[in-house]
C-alpha positions as CSV (number, residue, x, y, z in Angstrom):
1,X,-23.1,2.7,0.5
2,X,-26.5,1.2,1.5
3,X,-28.5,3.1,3.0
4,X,-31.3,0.8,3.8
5,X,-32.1,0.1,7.2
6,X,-31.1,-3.5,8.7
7,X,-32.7,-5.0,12.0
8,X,-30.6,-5.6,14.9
9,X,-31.7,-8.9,15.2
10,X,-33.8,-11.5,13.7
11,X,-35.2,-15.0,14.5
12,X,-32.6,-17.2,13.7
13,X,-32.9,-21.0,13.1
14,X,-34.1,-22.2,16.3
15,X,-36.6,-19.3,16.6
16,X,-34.5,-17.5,18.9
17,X,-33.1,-13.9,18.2
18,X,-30.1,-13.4,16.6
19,X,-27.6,-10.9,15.8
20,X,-25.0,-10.2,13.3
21,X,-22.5,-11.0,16.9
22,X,-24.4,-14.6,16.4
23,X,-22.9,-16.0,12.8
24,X,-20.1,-17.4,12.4
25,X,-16.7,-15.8,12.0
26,X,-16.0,-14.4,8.4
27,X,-12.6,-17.2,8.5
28,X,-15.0,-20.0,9.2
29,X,-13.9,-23.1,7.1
30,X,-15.6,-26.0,8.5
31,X,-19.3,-25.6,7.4
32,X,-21.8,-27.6,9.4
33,X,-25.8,-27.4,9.3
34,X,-26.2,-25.0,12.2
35,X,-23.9,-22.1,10.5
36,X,-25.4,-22.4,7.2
37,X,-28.5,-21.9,8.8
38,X,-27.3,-19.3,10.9
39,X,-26.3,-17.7,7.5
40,X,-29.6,-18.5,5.7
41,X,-32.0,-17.3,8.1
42,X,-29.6,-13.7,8.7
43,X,-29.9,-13.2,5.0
44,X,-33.7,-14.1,4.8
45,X,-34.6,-11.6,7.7
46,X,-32.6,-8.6,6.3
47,X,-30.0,-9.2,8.8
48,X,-27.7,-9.6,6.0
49,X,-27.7,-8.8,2.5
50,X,-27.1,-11.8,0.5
51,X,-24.4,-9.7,-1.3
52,X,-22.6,-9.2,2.1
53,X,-23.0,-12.6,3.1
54,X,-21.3,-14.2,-0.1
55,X,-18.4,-12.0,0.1
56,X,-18.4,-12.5,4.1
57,X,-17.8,-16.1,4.1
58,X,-16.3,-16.4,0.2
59,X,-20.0,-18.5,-1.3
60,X,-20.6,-18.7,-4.6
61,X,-24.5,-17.5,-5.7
62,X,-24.8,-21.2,-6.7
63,X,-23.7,-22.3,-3.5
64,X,-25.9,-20.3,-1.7
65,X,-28.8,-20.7,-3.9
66,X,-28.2,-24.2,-2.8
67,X,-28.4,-23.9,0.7
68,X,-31.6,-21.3,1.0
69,X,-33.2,-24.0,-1.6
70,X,-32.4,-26.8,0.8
71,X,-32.7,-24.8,3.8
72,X,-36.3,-23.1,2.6
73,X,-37.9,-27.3,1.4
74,X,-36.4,-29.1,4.2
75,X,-35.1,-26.8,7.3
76,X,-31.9,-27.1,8.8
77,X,-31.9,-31.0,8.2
78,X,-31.8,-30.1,4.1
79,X,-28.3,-28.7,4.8
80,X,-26.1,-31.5,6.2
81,X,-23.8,-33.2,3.5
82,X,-24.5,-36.2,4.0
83,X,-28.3,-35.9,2.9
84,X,-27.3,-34.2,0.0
85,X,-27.9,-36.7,-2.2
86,X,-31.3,-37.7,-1.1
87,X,-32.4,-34.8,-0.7
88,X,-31.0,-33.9,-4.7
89,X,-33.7,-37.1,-6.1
């Protein structure tokens, strides 16, 4: 068990504190740029480990690496689909 202590909340995407009670439902399957975020920005404040947030929502590390990489160079707007592709050039 970890025993390290995790905030209660954290500033999620839109600067604005958020919870674990905030992100998405563990059965989510229809990903869109404001829950990856959500899931991003839990993880990067301690919110979430990025252990429990894999196995929460069934990501790979690869796909996750992808979205904090996105997420981290060009914000929320890095994670919709369809700019995948320029944002990959």
């Amino acid at each position: 068990m970890d025993n390290t202590a995790r905030p209660l909340s954290v500033p999620g995407p839109d600067k604005k504190p958020m919870t674990l009670s905030d992100l998405p439902p563990a059965s989510i399957s229809r990903w869109v740029t404001r829950r990856k975020a959500q899931v991003v920005a839990a993880v990067a404040g301690g919110l979430l480990t990025r252990n429990a947030a894999c196995e929460r929502y069934n990501l790979t590390d690869e796909e996750f690496d992808a979205w904090e990489g996105l997420y981290s160079r060009h914000g929320s707007k890095g994670l919709r689909t369809t700019q995948l592709q320029q944002y990959r050039k």
